[in-house]
Rosetta silent file (secondary structure, phi, psi, omega in degrees, C-alpha in Angstrom):
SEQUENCE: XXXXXXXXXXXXXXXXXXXXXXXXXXXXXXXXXXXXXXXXXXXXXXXXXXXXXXXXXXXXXXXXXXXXXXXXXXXXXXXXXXXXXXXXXXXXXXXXXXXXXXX
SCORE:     score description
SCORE:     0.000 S_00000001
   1 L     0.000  -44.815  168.871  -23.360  -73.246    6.346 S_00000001
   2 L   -40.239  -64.815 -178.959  -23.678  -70.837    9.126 S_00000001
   3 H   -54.957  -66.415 -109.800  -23.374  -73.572   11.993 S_00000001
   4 H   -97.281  -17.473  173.585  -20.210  -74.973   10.061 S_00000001
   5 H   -90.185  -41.891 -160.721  -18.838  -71.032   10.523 S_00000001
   6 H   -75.614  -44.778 -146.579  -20.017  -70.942   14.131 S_00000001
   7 L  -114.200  -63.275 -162.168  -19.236  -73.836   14.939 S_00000001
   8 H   -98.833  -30.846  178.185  -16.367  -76.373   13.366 S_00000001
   9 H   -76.196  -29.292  161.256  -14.231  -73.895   12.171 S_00000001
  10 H   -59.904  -34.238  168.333  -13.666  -72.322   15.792 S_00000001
  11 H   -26.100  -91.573 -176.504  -13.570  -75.982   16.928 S_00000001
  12 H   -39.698  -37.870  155.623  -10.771  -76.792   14.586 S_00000001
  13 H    -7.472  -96.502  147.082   -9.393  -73.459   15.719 S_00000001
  14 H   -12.413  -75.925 -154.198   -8.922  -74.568   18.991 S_00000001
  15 H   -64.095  -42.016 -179.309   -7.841  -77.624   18.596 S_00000001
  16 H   -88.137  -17.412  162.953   -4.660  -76.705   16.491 S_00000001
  17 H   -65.188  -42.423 -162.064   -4.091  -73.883   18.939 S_00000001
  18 H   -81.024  -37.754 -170.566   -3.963  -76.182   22.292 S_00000001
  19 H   -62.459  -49.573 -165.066   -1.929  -79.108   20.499 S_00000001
  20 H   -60.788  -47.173  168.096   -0.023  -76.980   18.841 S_00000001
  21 H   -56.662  -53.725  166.753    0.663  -74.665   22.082 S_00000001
  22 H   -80.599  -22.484  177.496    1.541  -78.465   24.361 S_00000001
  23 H   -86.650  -37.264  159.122    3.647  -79.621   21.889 S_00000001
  24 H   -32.187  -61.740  170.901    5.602  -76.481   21.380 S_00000001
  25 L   -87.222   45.964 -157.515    5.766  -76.111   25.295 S_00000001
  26 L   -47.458  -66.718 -160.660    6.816  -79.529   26.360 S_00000001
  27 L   -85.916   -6.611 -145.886    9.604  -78.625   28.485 S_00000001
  28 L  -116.677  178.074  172.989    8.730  -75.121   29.080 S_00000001
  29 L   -34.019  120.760 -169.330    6.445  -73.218   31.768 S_00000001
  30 H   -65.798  -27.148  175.525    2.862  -74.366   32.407 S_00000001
  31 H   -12.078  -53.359 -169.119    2.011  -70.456   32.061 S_00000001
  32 H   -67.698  -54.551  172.728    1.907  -71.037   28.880 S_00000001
  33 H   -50.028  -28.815 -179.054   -0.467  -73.718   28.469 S_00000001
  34 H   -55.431  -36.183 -152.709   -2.845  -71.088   30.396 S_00000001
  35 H   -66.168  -50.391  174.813   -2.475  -68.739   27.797 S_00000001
  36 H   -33.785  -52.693  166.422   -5.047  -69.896   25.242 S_00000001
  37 H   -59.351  -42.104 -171.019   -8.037  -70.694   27.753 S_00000001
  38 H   -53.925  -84.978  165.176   -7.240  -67.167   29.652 S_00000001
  39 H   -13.095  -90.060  162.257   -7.249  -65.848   26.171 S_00000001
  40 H   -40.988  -29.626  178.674  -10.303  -66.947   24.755 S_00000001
  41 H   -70.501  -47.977 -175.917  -12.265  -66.301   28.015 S_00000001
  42 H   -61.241  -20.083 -169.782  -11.063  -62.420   27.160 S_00000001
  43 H  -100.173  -78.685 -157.851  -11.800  -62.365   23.316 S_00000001
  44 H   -42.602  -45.758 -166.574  -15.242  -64.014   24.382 S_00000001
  45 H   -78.126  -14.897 -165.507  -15.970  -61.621   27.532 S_00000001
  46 H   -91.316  -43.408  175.559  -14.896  -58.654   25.556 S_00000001
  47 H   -66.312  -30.279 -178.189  -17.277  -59.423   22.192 S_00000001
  48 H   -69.026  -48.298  178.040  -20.415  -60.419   24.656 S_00000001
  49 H   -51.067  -43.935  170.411  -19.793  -56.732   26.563 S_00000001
  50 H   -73.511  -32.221  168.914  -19.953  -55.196   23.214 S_00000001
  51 H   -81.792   -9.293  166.775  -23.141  -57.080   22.053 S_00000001
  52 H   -70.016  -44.638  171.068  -24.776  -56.386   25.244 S_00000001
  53 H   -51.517  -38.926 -178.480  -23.904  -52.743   24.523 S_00000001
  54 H   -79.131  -40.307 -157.567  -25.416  -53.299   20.856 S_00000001
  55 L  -107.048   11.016  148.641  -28.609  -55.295   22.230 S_00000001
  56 L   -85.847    9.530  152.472  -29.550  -52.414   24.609 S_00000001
  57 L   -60.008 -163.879 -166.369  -30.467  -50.608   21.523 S_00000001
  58 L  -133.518   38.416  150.212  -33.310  -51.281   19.603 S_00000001
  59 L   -84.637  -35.596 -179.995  -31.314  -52.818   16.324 S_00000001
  60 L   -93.384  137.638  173.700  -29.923  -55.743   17.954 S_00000001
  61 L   -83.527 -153.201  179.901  -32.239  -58.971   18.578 S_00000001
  62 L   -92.502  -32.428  172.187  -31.496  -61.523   21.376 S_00000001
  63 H   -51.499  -37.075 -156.088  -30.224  -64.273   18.573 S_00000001
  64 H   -76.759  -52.470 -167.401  -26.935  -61.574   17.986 S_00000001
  65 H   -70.724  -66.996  172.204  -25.984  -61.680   21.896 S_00000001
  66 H   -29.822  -66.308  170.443  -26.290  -65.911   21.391 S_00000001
  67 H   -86.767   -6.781 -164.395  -24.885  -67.245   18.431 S_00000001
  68 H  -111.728  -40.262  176.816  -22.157  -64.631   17.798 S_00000001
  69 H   -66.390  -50.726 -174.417  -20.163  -64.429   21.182 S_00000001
  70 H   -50.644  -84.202 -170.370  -21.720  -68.206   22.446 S_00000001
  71 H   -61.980  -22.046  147.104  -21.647  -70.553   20.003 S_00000001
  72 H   -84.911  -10.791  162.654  -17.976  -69.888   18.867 S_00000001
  73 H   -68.758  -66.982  174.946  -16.700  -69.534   22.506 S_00000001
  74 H   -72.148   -8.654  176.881  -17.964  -72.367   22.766 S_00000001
  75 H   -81.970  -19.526  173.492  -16.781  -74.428   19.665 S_00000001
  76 H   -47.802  -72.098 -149.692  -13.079  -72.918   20.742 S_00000001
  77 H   -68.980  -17.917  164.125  -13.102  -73.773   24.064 S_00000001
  78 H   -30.039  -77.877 -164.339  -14.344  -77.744   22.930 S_00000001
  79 H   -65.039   -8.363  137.514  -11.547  -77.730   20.427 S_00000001
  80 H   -64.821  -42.270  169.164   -9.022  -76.706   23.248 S_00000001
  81 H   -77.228   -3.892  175.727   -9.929  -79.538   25.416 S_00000001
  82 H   -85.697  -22.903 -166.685   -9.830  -81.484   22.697 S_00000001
  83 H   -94.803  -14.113  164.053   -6.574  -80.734   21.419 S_00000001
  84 H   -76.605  -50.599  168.253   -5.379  -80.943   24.828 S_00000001
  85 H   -60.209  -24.551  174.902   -6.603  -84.710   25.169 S_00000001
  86 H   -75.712  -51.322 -134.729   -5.288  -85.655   21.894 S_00000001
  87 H   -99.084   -0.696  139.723   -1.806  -84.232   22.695 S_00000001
  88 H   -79.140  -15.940  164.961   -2.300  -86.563   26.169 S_00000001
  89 H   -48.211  -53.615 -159.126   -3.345  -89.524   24.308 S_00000001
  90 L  -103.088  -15.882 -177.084   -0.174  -89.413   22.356 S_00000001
  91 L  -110.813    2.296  178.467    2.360  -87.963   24.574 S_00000001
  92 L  -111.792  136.986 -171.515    1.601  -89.795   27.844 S_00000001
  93 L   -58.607  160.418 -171.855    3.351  -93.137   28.810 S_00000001
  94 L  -117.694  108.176  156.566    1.858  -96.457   28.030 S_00000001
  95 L   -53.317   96.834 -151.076    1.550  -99.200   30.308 S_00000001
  96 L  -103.324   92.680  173.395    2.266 -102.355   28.767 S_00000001
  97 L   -59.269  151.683 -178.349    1.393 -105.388   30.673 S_00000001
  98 L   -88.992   82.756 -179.263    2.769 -108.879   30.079 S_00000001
  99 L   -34.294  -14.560  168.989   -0.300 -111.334   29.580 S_00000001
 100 L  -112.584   37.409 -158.300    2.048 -114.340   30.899 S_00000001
 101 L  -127.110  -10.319  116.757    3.368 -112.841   33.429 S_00000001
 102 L   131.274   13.189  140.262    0.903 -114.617   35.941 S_00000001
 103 L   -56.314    0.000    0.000   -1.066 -111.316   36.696 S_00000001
């Protein structure tokens, strides 16, 4: 249950932020497509600087600085590239060759 908090719901997270974020900005500035990755590197760099602050005391273990900034940074930033590949998958032209066409 824990990984499935850690893990798939930032994932999913992600995912509907970057699709959601390229489809919304089709036409518009890539700035914008930046903003999510930018983001998340800042919500990530700012919670590890506070558990580094908490793990030089002598309350926090080494697990707390791992799983709670790490493992949802990283299940984000997955589900941003993923939701970014999906929304190329579906939104990028398709080459359609002719099988008779003596190529």
């Amino acid at each position: 249950m824990i990984l499935l908090i850690l893990t798939l719901i930032p994932l999913a997270g992600g995912f509907l932020l970057e699709f959601l974020v390229c489809q919304f900005t089709r036409k518009g500035s890539r700035l914008w497509k930046l903003l999510p990755p930018v983001g998340t590197a800042a919500v990530a760099a700012a919670i590890t600087a506070y558990r580094l602050h908490l793990w030089e005391s002598d309350n926090s273990p080494v697990t707390q600085l791992l799983f709670i900034p790490g493992l949802p940074a990283l299940g984000f930033f997955v589900g941003l590239f993923l939701g970014w590949k999906l929304y190329r998958w579906l939104w990028k032209p398709k080459i359609v060759r002719d099988k008779k066409g003596g190529k």
